[in-house]
C-alpha angles and dihedrals in degrees: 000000000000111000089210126088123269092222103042097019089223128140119252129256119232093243094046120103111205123205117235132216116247093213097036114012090222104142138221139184112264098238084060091044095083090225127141116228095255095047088050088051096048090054078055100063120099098231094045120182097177125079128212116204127178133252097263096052091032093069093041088055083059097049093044089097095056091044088055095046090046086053096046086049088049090049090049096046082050098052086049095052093045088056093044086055090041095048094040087054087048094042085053092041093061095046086066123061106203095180119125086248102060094040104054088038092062097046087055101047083042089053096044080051099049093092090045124105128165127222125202138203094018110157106257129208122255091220114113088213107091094200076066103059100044092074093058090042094054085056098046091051087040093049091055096043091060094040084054104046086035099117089046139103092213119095117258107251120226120221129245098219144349128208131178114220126226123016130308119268121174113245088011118106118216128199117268117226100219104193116185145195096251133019082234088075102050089049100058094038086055092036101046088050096069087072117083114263113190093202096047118087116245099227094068110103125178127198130162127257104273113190124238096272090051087050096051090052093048091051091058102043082055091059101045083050096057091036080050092048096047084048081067095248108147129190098045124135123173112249120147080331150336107312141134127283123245105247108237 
């Protein structure tokens, strides 16, 4: 421990008697201590109640509340944020079902759907009888087919079935559920329309046959992305799902 005080820096005289610091015991000369006389006699006595601190841990024993109360607030603000993680696990958490159920139920709707494509704005009969309006609809799906794997080697490949989905409402055209023998085929047809065809409408979108639970995903990845977009984020595009788009 240094023998000068802490306020002059000076060395003691032998006479002199410092005061210490009761936190410290750093010392200081009593003229630098700030201290009245009584005050002084009354450190000198042997049965001392009052404590003399210096100025150093004098000013940290009066910010010792705020820093309580700073410590408290920081304890509070941890135990938030642990509940908003927690919550937000849980919140995920219930979103998935992870039962077997589930599971094997999904991969089975997901498989009977594998052949199905659907087809959109494709032109619908006015007729109310639907048996007339199946013939027309297998042309249409048939025409397009043919427009799309025109510029291939590979057969056109007729479909098993077509349904239009919803109920019929004249001047309104429904979907067309479009189900096939292989996957391969509904993989070129969706692949290959990606490509520009001149002498197919552009209003004419095809997409394959997702299940409830795709849907509902998709759903929701659709509204983050608008809630995301009036937030005033640029550059997103659903993928798997919401993220940023590569600069070109």
């Amino acid at each position: 421990m240094s023998n000068k005080c802490y306020s002059c820096n000076e060395q003691f005289a032998e006479l002199d008697n410092p005061l210490k610091c009761d936190s410290c015991s750093s010392i200081v000369h009593n003229k630098f201590s700030g201290l009245s006389a009584t005050e002084l006699k009354c450190l000198g006595l042997k049965n001392r109640i009052l404590k003399f601190f210096c100025v150093s841990c004098d000013r940290g024993l009066k910010e010792l509340p705020e820093l309580k109360t700073l410590i408290k607030k920081l304890l509070v603000d941890v135990d938030n944020i642990k509940n908003i993680t927690i919550n937000n696990i849980i919140n995920s958490t219930n979103n998935i079902n992870f039962s077997d159920e589930f599971v094997i139920n999904e991969i089975n709707e997901r498989n009977r759907r594998a052949n199905n494509l659907i087809f959109y704005n494709v032109e619908e009969g006015e007729s109310n009888r639907s048996d007339d309006r199946i013939t027309p609809d297998f042309n249409h799906i048939n025409n397009i087919i043919s427009i799309i794997l025109s510029d291939t080697s590979r057969d056109i490949p007729v479909p098993l079935k077509v349904i239009r989905l919803g109920r019929f409402q004249l001047g309104k055209m429904r979907p067309i559920k479009t189900i096939f023998s292989m996957a391969t085929d509904m993989f070129d047809i969706r692949n290959k329309k990606k490509i520009s065809h001149s002498n197919l409408p552009s209003t004419i979108n095809i997409s394959t046959d997702p299940t409830p639970n795709q849907r509902e995903s998709m759903k929701k990845l659709y509204e983050e992305l608008a809630s995301r977009t009036n937030d005033g984020e640029t550059g997103l595009t659903i993928k798997f799902q919401i993220s940023k788009r590569k600069p070109n």
